[in-house]
N, C-alpha and C positions, 0 to 999 in steps of 0.2 A: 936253364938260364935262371936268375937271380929279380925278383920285380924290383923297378927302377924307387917305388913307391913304400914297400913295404918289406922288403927283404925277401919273401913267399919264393916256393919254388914255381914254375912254368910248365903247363905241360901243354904239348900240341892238341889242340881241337877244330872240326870245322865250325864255325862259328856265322851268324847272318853279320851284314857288317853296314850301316849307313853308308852310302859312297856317293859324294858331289862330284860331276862331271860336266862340263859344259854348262853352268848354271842351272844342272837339274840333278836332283835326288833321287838315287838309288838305292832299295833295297835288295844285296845281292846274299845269296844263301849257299853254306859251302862253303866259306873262303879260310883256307890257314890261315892258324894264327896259335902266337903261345900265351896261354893264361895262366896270368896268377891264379895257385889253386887256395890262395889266402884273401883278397880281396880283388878278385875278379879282373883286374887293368890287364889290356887287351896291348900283343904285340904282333904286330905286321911285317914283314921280309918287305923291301921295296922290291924285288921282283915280283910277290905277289901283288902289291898293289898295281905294279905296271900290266900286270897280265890282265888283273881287272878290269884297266882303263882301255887294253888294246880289246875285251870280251864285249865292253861295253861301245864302241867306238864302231863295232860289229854289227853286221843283223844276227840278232838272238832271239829266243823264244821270250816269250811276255808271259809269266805265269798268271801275275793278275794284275790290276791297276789300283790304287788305293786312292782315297781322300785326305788329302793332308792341310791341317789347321797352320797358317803362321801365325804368332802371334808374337808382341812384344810384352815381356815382363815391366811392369812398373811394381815395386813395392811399395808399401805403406811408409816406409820413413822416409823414401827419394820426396 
């Protein structure tokens, strides 16, 4: 396939992927997807994401637990 972004061809890789579920954040490792092999933009099948969501909606194994910063950006010109 063709990226939407920059013309690049796509190739399939397992890729780790951020995934919000239920107002929590996942990091899920593994997941299809076709990558631009010109500037990296990242594409998903919605079945994979649905399969995600039905993996994640599951009892799964916990590899590990992380700590995560929110933070809001403010820049110097706002």
């Amino acid at each position: 396939m063709k990226c939407d972004f920059c013309g690049g061809n796509t190739r399939a890789k397992k890729v780790k992927r951020q995934h919000w579920l239920k107002k929590q954040l996942y990091i899920v490792e593994n997941v299809s997807a076709e990558v631009c092999m010109e500037c990296g933009e990242r594409y998903f099948h919605a079945q994979t994401l649905d399969a995600v969501d039905r993996f994640l909606s599951e009892e799964h194994e916990i590899k590990a637990h992380l700590n995560v910063e929110l933070v809001q950006f403010a820049s110097a010109a706002a």
